[in-house]
C-alpha positions, 0 to 999 in steps of 0.5 A, a space after each residue: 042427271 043431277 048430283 045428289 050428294 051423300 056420304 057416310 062415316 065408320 069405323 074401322 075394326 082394329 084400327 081406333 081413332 080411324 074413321 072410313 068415309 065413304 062418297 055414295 053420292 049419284 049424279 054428276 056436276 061439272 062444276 064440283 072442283 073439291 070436296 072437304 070434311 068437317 068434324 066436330 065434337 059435342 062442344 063444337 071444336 074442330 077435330 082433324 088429323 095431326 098436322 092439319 092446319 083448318 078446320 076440316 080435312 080436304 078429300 082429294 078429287 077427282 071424286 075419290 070414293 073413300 078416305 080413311 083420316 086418323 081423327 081420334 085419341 079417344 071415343 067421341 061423339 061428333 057431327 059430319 059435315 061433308 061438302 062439294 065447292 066450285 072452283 072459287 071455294 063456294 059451297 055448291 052441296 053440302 051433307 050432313 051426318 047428324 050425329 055419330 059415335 065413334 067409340 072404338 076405343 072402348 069396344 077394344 078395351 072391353 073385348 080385351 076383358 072379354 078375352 082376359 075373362 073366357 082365359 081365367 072365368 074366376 077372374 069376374 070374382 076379383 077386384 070388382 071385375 064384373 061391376 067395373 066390366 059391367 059399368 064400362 059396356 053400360 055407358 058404352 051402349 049408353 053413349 051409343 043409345 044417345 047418338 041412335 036415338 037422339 043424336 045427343 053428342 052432349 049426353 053421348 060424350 059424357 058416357 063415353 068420357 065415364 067409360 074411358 075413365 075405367 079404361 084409363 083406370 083399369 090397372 086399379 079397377 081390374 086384377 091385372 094378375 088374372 
């Protein structure tokens, strides 16, 4: 049977800036001596772990299904590509995951104002908590909505850099008392 590359990208709930990459490639090929993963934001620029010194991050054959990197410091919009070199470091198959949104980041902040809401409901009439709160989780799901429906990484990142405006503001935008 022939190999059929594969592979696919998440995120790991609890754990921001982590991404799970999953191998679901099928076949086989004899030929296939190391495997590497490209990550790159909107504006092309590489992203791989602390300490890596390429561009991509080298996944460990023999063909090992999974690989969790520590990746991000902050929500980003990113294009994957994955591929599988012979011996000589030629490119025998590459995939490609278009376009992903990893804004993890923000997801935990907003579930952390969840949170602070359900234990004080007052605290939506403070300090604009509810516009600001509301605001967040918009260009949250607007960012996500440009990776889902147009594998837009420009416009994607854009939202997500607005949404971890207020995060990184939340102690001036949200009432901190509550």
């Amino acid at each position: 049977m022939s190999f059929l590359p594969a592979a696919s990208a998440s995120s790991i709930s609890g754990t921001a800036g982590s991404v799970l990459f999953t191998d679901l490639s099928s076949g086989s090929d004899g030929s296939i001596s190391s495997r590497r993963i490209y990550v790159s934001d909107d504006t092309g620029t590489f992203i791989v772990p602390t300490g890596v010194s390429t561009q991509y991050s080298v996944w460990p054959l023999p063909l090992v299904d999974t690989i969790t990197l520590a990746l991000f410091s902050k929500a980003e919009a990113v294009k994957i590509v994955v591929q599988w070199l012979d011996v000589g470091g030629a490119i025998i198959y590459d995939y490609t995951i278009a376009a992903q949104g990893f804004p993890e980041y923000l997801e935990e902040f907003l579930y952390s104002q969840t949170e602070r809401m359900s234990q004080n409901p007052l605290l939506i009439n403070d300090n604009n908590f509810w516009g600001n709160y509301s605001k967040c989780r918009t260009l949250t799901d607007a960012g996500n909505q440009a990776i889902l429906l147009a594998s837009d990484l420009y416009n994607a990142q854009q939202c997500y850099d607005a949404a971890t405006e207020i995060m990184d503001n939340a102690q001036f935008l949200f009432n901190s008392n509550g």
